[in-house]
C-alpha positions as CSV (number, residue, x, y, z in Angstrom):
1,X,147.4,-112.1,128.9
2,X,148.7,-114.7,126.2
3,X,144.9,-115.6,125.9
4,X,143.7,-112.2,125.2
5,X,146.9,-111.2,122.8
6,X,145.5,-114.6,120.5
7,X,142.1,-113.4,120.5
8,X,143.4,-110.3,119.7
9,X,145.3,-111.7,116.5
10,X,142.3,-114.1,115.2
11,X,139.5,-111.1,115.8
12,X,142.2,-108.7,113.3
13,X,143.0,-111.7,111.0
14,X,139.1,-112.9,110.5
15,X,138.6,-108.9,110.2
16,X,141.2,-108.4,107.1
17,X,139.8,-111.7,105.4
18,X,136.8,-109.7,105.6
19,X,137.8,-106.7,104.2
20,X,139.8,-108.7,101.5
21,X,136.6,-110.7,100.3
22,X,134.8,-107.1,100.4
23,X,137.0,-105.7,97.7
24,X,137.7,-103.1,100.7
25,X,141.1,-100.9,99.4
26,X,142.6,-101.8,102.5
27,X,146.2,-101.2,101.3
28,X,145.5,-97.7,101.4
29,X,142.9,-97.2,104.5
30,X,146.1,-99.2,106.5
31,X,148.4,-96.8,105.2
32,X,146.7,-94.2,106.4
33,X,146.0,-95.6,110.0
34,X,149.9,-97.1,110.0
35,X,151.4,-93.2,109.7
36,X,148.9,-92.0,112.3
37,X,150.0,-95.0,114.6
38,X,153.8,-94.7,113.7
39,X,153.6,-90.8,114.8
40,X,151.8,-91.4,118.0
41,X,154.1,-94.3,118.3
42,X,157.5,-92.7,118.1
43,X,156.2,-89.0,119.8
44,X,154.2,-90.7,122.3
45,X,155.9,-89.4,125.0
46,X,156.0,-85.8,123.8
47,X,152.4,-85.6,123.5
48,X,151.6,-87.3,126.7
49,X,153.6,-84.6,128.4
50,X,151.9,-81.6,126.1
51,X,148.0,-83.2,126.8
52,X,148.5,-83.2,130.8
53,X,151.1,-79.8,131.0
54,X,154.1,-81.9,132.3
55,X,157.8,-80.3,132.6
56,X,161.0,-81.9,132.3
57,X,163.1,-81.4,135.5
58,X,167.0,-82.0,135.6
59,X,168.7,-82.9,139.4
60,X,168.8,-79.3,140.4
61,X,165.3,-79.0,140.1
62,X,164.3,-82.2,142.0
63,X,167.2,-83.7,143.0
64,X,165.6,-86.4,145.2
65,X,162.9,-87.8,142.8
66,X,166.1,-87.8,140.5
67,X,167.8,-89.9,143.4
68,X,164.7,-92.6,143.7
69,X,164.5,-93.2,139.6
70,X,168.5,-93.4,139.4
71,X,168.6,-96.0,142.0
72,X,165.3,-97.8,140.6
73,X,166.8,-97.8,137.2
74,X,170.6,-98.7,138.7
75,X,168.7,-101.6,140.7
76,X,167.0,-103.1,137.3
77,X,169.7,-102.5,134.8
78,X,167.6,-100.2,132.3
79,X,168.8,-96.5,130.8
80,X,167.4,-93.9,133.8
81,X,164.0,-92.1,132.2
82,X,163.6,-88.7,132.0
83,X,162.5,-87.1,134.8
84,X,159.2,-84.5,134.7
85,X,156.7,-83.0,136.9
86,X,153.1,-82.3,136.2
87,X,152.0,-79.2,138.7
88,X,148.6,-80.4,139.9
89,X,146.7,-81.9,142.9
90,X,146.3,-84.8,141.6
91,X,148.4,-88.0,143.0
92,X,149.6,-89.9,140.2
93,X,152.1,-90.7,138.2
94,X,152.7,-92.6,134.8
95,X,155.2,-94.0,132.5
96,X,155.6,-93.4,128.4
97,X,158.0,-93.9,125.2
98,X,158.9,-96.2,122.5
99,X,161.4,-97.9,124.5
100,X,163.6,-97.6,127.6
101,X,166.3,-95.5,126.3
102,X,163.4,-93.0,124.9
103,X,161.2,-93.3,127.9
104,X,159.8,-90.9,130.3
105,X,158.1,-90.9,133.7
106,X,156.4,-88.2,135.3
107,X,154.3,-87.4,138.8
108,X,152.0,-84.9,140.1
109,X,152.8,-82.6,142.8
110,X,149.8,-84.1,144.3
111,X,151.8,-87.4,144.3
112,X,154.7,-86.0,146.2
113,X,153.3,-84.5,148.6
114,X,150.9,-87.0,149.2
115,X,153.2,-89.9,149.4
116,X,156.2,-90.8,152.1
117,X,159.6,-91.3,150.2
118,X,158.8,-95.0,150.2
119,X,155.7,-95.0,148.7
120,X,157.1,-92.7,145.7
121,X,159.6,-95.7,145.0
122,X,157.1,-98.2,144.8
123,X,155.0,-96.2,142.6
124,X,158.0,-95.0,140.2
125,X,158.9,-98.9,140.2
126,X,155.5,-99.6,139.2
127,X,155.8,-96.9,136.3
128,X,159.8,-98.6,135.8
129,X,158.0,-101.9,135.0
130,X,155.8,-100.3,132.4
131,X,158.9,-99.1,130.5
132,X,160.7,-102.4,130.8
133,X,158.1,-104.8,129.7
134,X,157.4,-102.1,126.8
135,X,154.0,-101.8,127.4
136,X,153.5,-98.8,125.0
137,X,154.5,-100.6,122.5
138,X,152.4,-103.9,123.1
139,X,149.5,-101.6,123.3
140,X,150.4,-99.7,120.2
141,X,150.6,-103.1,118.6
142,X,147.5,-103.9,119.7
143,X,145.3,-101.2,118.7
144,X,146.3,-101.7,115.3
145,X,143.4,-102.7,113.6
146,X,141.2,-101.6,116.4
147,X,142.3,-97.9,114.9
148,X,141.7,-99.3,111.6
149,X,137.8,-100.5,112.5
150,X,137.5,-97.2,114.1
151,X,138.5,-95.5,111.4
152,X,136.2,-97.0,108.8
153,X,133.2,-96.6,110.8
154,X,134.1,-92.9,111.2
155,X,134.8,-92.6,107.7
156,X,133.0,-96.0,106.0
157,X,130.2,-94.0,104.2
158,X,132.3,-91.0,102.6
159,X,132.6,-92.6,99.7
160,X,135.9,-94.9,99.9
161,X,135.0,-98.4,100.8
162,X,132.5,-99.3,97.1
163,X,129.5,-97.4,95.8
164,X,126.4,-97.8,97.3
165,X,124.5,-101.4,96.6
166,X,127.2,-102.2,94.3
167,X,127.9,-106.5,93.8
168,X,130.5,-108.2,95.3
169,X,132.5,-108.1,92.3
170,X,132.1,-104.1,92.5
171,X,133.3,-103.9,96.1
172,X,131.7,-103.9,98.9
173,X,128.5,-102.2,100.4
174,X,129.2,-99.5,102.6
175,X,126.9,-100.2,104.7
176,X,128.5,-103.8,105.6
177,X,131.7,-102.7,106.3
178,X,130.3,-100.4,108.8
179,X,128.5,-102.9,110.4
180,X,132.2,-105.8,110.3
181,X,134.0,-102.6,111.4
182,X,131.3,-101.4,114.2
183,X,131.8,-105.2,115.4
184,X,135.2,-105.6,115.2
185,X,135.8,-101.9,117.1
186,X,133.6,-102.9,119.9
187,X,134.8,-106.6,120.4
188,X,138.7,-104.9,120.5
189,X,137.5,-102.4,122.8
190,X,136.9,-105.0,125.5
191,X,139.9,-107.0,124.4
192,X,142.5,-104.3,124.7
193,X,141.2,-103.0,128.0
194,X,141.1,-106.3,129.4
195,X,144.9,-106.5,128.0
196,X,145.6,-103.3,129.7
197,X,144.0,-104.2,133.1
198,X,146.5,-107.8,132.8
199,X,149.5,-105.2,132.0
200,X,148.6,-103.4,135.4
201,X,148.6,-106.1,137.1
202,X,152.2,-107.4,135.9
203,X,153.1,-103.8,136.6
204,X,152.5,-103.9,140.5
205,X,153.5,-107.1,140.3
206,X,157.1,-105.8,138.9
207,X,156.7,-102.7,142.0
208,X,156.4,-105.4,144.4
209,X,159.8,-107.4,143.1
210,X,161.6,-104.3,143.0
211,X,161.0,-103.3,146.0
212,X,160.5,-106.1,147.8
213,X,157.4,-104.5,149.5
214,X,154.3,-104.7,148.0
215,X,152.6,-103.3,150.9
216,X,154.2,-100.0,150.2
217,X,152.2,-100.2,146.6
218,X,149.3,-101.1,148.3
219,X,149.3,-97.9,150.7
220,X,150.4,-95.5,148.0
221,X,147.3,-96.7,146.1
222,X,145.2,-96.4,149.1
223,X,146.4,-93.0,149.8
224,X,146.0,-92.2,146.0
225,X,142.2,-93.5,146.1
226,X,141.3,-91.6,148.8
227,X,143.0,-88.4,147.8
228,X,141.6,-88.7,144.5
229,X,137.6,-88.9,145.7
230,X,138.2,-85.4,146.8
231,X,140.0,-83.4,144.1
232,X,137.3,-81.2,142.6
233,X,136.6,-81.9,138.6
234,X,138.4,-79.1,137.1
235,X,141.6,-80.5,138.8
236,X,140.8,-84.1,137.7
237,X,140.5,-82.7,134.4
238,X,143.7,-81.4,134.0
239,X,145.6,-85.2,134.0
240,X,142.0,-86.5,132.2
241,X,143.9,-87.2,128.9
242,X,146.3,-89.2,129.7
243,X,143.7,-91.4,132.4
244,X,145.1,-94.3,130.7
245,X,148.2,-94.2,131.4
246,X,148.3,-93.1,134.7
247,X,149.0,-95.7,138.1
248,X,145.2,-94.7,139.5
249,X,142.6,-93.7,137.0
250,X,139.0,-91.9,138.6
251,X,135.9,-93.7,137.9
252,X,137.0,-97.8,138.1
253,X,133.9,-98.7,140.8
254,X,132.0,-102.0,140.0
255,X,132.3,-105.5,138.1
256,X,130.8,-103.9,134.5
257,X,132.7,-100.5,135.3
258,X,136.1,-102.9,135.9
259,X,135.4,-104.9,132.3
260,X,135.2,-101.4,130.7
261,X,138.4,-100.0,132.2
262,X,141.8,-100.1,131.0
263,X,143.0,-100.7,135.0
264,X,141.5,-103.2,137.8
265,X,139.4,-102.1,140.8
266,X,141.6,-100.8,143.6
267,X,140.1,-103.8,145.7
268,X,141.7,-106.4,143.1
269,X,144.8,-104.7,143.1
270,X,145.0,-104.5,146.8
271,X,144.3,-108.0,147.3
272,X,146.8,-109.3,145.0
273,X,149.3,-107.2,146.4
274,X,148.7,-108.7,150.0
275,X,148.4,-111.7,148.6
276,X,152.1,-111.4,147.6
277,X,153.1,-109.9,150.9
278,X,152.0,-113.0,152.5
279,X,154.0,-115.1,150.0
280,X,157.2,-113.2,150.7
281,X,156.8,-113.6,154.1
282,X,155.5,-110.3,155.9
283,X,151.7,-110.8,156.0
């Protein structure tokens, strides 16, 4: 993970040198992508909730999910997350917000009526870990200039990056930025997914500490997997948005698929997680 995060930082620095050297005015394409990343940033949560049609519920309305994140949160020493509750067939569950005291986690009514009581606890620790190792935030951080290369290669040829065939002392040529920004997007791409699929894995890793069961992970994500390779595409579509940050995305099936995917195959997780049961002295 530490690997990937340098890489990370030495693709963006080489990436601004280039841009500098371009004449590129990147003081005010990076103000434009910082205020689009600061409002995703600080309203992640609410528009994670709006794309996937999630509700808030207080302790009257779900008293014993309420019950398992208290105790979770009481057993790890973090603020208790809101509580809400997507209405769809879909088992999952995921975690957003800026930081623990503005954090969020939510499950399907697929999930709860899919799962035992057990299995829900090892899944909202999962979703706890996210929120206390800040993962929105690291991710945020990393997409940085990944939203930046993106945005220039959507945008590099309107006009705002040096006239066309103009010198070096001019500014650069359109048509080269694309191409540094086209690289730099697609390099980042595999980089930040490969960073997500690492912060997966400390995540079940955290579900397993918690708990002290990481078997119970393991058959939630079973049960989730199998559940999931039935629900028709209308339904899958519903929760489709936020994919990313759910505990079991659809579609993660082979070595190139797994490079491409922000989480690791179900048979990597699995094995890690009985890997760690054996460790801890139930395999």
């Amino acid at each position: 993970m530490v690997l990937t995060m340098l890489l990370l930082a030495l693709l963006y620095a080489a990436f601004v040198w280039v841009l500098l050297w371009l004449r590129v005015d990147l003081l005010l394409v990076l103000g434009l992508v910082a205020v689009l990343i600061v409002v995703q940033y600080v309203l992640s949560d609410q528009l994670v909730m709006a794309s996937i049609g999630a509700r808030e519920v207080s302790e009257a309305e779900a008293p014993r999910l309420h019950d398992i994140v208290t105790r979770l949160a009481q057993t790890t020493g973090v603020p208790k997350p809101r509580v809400a509750i997507v209405d769809s067939p879909v088992p999952n569950a995921l975690a957003t917000g800026r930081n623990p005291r503005h954090s969020v986690v939510t499950v399907t009514t697929g999930l709860l009526e899919r799962l035992t009581p057990e299995e829900v606890e090892a899944v909202l620790a999962h979703e706890l870990s996210h929120v206390i190792h800040r993962d929105v935030k690291v991710m945020t951080m990393a997409t940085v200039f990944s939203t930046l290369a993106s945005f220039l290669v959507q945008f590099g040829l309107w006009g705002g990056l040096g006239g066309r065939g103009r010198g070096r002392d001019q500014g650069g040529s359109p048509l080269v930025v694309l191409l540094v920004a086209a690289a730099v997007w697609l390099i980042s791409f595999v980089l930040i997914r490969t960073l997500s699929r690492y912060r997966e894995y400390e995540a079940d890793r955290g579900s397993a500490l918690i708990t002290g069961r990481p078997s119970l992970l393991a058959s939630a994500l079973l049960k989730i997997a199998d559940r999931t390779s039935h629900i028709p595409d209308r339904d899958l579509r519903q929760v489709e948005g936020a994919s990313a940050l759910m505990i079991f995305p659809s579609g993660v099936k082979g070595s190139l698929a797994e490079l491409l995917s922000t989480h690791p195959s179900l048979e990597h997780r699995i094995e890690r997680l009985q890997r760690m049961e054996a460790e801890m002295g139930r395999g």
